[in-house]
N, CA, C and O atoms as CSV, one atom per row, in Angstrom:
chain,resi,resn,atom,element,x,y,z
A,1,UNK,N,N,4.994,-13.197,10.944
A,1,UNK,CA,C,6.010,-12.171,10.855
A,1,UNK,C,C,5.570,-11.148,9.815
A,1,UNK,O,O,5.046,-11.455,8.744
A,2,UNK,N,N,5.822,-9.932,10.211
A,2,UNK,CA,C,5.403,-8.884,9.172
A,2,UNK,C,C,6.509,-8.324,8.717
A,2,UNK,O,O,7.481,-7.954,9.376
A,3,UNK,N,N,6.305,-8.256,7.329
A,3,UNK,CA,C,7.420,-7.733,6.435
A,3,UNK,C,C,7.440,-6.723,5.349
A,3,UNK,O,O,6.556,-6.902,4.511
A,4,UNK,N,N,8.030,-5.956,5.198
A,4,UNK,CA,C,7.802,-4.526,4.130
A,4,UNK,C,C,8.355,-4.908,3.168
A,4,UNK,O,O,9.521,-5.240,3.379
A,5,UNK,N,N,7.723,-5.092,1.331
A,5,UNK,CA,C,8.710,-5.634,0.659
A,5,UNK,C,C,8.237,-4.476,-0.319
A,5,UNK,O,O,7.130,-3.966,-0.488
A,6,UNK,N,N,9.894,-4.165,-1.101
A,6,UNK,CA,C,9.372,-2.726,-2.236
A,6,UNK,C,C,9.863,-3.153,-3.145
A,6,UNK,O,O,11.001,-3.621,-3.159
A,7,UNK,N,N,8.924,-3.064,-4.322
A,7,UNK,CA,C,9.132,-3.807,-6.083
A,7,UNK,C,C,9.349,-2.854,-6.988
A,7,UNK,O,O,8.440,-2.034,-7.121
A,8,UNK,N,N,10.608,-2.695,-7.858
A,8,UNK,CA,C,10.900,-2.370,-9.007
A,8,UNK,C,C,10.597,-2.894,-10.097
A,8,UNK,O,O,11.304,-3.849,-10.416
A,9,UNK,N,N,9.669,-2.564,-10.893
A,9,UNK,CA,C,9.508,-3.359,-11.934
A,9,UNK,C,C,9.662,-2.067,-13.449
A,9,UNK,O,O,9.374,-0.871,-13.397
A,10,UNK,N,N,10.115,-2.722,-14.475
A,10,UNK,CA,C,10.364,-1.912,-15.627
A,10,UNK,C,C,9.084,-2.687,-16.669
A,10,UNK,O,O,9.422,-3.793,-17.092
A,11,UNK,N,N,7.994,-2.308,-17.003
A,11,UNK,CA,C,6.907,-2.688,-17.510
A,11,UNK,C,C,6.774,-1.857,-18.959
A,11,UNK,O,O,6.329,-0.721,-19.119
A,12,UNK,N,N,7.232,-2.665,-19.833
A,12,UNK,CA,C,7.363,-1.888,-21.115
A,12,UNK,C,C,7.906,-0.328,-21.397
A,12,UNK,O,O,7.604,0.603,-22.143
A,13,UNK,N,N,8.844,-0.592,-20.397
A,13,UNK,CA,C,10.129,0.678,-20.066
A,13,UNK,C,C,9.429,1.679,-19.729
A,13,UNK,O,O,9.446,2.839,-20.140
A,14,UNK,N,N,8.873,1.222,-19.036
A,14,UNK,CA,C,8.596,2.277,-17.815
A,14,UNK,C,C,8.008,1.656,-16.656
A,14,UNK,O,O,7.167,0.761,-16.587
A,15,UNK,N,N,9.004,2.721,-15.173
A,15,UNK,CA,C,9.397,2.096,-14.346
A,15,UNK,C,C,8.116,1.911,-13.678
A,15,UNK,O,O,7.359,2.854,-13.907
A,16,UNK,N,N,7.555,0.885,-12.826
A,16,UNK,CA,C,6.752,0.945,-11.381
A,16,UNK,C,C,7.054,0.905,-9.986
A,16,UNK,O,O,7.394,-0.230,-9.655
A,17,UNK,N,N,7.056,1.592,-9.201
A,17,UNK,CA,C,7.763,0.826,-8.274
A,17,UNK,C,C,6.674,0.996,-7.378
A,17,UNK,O,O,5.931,1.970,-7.261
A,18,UNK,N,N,6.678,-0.094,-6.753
A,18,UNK,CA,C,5.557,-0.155,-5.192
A,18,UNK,C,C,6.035,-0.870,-3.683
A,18,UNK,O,O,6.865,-1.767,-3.533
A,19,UNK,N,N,5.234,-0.169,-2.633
A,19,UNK,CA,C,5.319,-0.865,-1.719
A,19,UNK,C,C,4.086,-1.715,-1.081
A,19,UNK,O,O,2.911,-1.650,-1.442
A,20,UNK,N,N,4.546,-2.402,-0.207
A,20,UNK,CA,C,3.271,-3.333,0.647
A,20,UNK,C,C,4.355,-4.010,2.294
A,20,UNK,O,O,5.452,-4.246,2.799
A,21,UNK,N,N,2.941,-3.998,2.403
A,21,UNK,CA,C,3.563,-5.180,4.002
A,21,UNK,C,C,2.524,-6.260,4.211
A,21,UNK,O,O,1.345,-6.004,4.455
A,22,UNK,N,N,3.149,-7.789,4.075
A,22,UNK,CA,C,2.290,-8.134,4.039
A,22,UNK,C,C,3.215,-9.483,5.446
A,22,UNK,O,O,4.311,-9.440,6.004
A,23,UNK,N,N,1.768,-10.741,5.523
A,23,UNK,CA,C,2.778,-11.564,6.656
A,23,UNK,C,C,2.732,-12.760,6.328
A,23,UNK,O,O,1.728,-13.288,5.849
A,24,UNK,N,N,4.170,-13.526,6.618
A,24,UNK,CA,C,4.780,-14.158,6.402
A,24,UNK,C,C,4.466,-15.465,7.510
A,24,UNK,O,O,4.574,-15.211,8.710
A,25,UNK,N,N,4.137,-16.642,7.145
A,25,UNK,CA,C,4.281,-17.510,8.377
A,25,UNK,C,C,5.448,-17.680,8.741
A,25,UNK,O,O,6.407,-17.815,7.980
A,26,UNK,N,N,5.494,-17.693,10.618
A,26,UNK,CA,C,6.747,-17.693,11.161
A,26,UNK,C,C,7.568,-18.654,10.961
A,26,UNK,O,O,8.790,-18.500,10.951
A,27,UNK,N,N,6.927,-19.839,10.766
A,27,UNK,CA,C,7.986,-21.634,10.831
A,27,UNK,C,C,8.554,-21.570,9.417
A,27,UNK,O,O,9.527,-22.274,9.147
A,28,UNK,N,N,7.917,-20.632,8.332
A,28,UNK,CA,C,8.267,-20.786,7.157
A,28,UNK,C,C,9.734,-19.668,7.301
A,28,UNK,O,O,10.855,-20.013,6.928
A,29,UNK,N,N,9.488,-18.621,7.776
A,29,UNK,CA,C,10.370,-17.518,7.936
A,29,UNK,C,C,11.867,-18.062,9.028
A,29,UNK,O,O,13.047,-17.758,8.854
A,30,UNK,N,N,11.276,-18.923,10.115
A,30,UNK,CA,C,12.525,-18.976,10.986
A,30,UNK,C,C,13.631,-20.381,9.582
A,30,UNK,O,O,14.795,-20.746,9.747
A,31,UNK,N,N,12.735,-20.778,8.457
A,31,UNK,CA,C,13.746,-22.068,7.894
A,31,UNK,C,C,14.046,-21.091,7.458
A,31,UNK,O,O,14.562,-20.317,8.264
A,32,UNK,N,N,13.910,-20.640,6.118
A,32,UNK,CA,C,14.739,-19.700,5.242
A,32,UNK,C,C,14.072,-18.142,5.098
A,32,UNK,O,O,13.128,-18.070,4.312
A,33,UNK,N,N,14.537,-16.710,5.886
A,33,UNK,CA,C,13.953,-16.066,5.591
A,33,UNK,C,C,13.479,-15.389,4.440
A,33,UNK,O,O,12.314,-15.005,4.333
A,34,UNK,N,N,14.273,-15.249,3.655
A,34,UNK,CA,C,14.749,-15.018,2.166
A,34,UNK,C,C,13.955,-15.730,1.106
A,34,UNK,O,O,13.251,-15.110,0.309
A,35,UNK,N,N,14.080,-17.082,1.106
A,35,UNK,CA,C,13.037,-17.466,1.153
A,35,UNK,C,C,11.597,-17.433,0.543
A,35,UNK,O,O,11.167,-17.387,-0.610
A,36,UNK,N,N,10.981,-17.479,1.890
A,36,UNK,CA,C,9.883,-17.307,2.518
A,36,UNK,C,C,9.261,-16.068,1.888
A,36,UNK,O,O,8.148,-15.940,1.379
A,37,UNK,N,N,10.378,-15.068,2.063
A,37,UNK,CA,C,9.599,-13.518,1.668
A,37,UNK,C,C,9.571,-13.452,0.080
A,37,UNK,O,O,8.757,-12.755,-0.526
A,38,UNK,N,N,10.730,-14.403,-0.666
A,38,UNK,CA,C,10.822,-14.264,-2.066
A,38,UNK,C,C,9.384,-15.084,-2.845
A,38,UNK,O,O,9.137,-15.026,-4.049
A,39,UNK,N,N,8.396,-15.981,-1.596
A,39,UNK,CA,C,7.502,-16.172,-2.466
A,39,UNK,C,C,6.730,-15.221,-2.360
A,39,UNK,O,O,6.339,-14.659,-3.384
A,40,UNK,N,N,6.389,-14.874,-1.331
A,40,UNK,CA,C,5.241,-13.916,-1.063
A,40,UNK,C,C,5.644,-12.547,-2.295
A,40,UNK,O,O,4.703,-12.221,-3.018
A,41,UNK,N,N,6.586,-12.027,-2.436
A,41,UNK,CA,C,7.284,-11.238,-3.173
A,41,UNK,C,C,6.878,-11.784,-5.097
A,41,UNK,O,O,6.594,-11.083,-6.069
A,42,UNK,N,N,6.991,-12.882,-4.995
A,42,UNK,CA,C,6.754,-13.494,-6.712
A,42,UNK,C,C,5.429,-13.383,-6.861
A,42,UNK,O,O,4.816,-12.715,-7.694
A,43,UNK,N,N,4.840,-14.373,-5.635
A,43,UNK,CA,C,3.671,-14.012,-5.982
A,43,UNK,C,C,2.483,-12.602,-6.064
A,43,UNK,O,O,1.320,-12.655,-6.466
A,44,UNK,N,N,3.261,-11.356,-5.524
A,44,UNK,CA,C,2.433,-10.142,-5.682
A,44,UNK,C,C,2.783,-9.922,-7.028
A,44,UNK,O,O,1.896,-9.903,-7.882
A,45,UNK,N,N,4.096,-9.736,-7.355
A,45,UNK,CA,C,4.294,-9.389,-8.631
A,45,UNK,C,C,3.375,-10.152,-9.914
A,45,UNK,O,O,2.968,-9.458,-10.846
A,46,UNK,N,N,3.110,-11.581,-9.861
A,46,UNK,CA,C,2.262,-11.904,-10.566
A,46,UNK,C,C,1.109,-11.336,-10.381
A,46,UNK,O,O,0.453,-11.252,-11.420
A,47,UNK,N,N,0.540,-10.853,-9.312
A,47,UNK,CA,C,-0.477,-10.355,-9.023
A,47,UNK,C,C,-0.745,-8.704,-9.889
A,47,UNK,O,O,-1.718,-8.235,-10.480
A,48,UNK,N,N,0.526,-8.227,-9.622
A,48,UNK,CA,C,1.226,-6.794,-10.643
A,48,UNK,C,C,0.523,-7.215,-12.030
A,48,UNK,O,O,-0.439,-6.779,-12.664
A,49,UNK,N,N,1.522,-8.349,-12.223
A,49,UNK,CA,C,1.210,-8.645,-13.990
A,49,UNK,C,C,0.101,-8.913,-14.549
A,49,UNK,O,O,-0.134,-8.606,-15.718
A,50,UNK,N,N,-0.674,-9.487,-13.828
A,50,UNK,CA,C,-2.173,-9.456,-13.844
A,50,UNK,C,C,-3.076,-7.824,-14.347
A,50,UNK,O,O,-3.604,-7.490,-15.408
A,51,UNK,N,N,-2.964,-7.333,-13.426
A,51,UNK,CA,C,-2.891,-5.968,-13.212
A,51,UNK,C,C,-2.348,-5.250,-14.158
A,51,UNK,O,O,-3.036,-4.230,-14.195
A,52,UNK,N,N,-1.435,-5.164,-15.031
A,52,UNK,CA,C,-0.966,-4.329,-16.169
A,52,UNK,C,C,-1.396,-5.312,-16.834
A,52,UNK,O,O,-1.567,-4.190,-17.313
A,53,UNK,N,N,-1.812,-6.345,-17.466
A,53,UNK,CA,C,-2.753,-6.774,-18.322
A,53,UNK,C,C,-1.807,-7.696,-19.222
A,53,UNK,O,O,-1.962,-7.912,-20.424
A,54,UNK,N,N,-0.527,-8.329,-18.180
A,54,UNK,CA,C,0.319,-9.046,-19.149
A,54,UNK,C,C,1.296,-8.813,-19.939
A,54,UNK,O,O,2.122,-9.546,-20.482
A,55,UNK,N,N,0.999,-7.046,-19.950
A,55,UNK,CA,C,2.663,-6.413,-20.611
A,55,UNK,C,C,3.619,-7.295,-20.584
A,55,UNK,O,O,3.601,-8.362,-19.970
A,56,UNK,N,N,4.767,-6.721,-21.480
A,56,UNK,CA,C,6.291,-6.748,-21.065
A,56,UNK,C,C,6.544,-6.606,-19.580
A,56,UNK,O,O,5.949,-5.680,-19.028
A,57,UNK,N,N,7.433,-7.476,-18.747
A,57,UNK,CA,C,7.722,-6.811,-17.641
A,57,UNK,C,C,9.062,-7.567,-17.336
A,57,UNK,O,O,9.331,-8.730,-17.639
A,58,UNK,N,N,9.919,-6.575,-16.610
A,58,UNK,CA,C,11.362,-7.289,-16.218
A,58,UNK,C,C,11.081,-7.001,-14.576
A,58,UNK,O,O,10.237,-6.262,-14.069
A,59,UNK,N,N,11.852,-7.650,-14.087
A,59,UNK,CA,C,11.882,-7.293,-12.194
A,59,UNK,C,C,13.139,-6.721,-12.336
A,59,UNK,O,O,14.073,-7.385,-12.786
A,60,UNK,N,N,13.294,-5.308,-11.927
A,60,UNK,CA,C,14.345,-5.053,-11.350
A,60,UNK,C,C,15.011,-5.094,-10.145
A,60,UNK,O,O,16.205,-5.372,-10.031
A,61,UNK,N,N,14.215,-4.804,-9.191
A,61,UNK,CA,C,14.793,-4.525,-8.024
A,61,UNK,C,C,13.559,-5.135,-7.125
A,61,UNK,O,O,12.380,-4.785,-7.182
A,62,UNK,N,N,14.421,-6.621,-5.877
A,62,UNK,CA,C,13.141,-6.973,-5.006
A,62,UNK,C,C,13.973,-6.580,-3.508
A,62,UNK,O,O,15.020,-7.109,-3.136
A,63,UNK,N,N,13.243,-5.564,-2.814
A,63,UNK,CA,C,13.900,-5.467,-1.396
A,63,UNK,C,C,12.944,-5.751,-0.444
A,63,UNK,O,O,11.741,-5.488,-0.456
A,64,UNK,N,N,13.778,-6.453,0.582
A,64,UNK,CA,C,12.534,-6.692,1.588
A,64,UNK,C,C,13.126,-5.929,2.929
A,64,UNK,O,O,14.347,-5.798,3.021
A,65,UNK,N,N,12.032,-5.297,4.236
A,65,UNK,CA,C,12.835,-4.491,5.037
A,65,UNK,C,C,13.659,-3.270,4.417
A,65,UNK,O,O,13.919,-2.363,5.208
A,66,UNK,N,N,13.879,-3.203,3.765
A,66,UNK,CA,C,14.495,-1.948,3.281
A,66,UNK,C,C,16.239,-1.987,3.531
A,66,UNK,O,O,17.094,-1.102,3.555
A,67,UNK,N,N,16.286,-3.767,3.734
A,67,UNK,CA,C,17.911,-4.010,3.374
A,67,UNK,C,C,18.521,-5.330,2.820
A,67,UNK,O,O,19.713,-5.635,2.841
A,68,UNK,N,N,17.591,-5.983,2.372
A,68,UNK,CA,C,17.721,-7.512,2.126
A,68,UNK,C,C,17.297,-7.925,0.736
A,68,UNK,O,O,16.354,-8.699,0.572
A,69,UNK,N,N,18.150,-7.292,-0.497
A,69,UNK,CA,C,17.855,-7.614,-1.399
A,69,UNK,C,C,17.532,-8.930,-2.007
A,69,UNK,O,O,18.408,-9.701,-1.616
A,70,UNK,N,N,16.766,-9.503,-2.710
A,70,UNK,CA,C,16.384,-10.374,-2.886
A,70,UNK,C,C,16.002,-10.496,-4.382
A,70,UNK,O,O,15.256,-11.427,-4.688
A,71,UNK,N,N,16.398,-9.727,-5.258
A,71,UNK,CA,C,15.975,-10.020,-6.529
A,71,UNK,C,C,16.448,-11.447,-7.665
A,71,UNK,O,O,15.925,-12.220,-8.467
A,72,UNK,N,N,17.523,-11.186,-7.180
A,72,UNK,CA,C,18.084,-12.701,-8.246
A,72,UNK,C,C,17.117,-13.710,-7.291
A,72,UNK,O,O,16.069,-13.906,-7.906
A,73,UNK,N,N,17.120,-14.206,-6.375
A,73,UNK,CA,C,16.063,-15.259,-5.901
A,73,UNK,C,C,14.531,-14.878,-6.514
A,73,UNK,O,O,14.051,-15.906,-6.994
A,74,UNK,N,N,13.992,-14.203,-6.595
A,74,UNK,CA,C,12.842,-13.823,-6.774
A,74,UNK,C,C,12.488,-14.190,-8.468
A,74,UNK,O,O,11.491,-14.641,-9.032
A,75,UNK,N,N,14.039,-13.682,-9.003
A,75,UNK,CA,C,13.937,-14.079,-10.445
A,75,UNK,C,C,14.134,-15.781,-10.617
A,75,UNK,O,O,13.694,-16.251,-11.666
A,76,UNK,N,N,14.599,-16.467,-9.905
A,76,UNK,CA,C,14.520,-17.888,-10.153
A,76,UNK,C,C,13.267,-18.721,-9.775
A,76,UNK,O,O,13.149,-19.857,-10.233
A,77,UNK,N,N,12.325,-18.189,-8.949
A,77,UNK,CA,C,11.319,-18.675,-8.856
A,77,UNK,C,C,10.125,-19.331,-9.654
A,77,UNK,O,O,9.318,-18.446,-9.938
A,78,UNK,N,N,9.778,-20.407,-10.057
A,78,UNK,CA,C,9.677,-20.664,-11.387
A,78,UNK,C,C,7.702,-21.302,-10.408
A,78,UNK,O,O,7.655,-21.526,-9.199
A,79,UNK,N,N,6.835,-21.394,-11.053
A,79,UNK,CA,C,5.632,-22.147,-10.765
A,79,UNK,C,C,6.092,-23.503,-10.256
A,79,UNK,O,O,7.227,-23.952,-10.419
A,80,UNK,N,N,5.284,-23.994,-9.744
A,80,UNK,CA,C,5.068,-25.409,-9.705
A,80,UNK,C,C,3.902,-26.240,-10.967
A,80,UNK,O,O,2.674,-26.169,-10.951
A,81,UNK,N,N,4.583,-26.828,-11.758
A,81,UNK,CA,C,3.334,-27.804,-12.401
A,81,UNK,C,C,2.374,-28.527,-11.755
A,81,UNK,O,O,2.450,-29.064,-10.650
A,82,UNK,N,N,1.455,-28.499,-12.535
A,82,UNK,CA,C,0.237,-29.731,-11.489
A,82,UNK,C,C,0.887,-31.163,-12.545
A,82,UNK,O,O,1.425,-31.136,-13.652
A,83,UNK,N,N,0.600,-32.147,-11.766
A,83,UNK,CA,C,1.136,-33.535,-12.246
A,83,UNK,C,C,0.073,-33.828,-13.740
A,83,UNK,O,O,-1.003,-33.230,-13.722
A,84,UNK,N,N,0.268,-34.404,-14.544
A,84,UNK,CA,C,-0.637,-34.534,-15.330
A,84,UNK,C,C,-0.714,-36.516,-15.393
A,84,UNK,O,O,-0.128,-37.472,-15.901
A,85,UNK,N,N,-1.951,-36.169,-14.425
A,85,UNK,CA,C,-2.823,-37.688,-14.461
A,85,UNK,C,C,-3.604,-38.221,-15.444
A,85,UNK,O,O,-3.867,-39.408,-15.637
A,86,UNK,N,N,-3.896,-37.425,-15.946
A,86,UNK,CA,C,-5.029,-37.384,-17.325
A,86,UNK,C,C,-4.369,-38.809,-18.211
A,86,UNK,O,O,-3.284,-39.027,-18.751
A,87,UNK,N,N,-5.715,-39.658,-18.023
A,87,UNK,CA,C,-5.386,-41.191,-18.923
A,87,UNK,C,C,-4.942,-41.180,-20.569
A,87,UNK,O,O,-4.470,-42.071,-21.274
A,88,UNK,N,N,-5.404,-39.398,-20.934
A,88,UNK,CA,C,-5.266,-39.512,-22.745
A,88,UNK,C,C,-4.572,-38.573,-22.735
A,88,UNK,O,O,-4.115,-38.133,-23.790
């Protein structure tokens, strides 16, 4: 599934905003669309933060389609830890 998602971000108070389209697997999209697009969505923005070099950054605004806001989800999205097996 292809999807248009546009990012507000306020990066040491001052604004960025961008677009992209990028795609979404469908089985992931038909469970939760919202979702689905809020990772793809977290994960560009980390990709952002990368990219401004780690600044300050707040998310303001995550839209996907150009009607399906999604920012409070996007803001709860937290990493996954790797398990720590390590014997010491």
């Amino acid at each position: 599934m292809k999807v248009h998602i546009a990012i507000h971000l306020n990066v040491e108070d001052s604004i960025s905003a961008s677009r992209a389209t990028f795609y979404v697997k469908d089985s992931d999209f038909k469970k939760d669309a919202d979702f689905a697009v809020g990772i793809i969505a977290y994960e560009w923005i980390q990709s952002r933060r990368r990219e401004f070099g780690f600044r300050r950054m707040e998310i303001e605004k995550v839209i996907w389609d150009e009607q399906h806001d999604i920012t409070d989800l996007v803001k709860q999205i937290r990493p996954i830890e790797p398990p720590d097996d390590l014997p010491f």
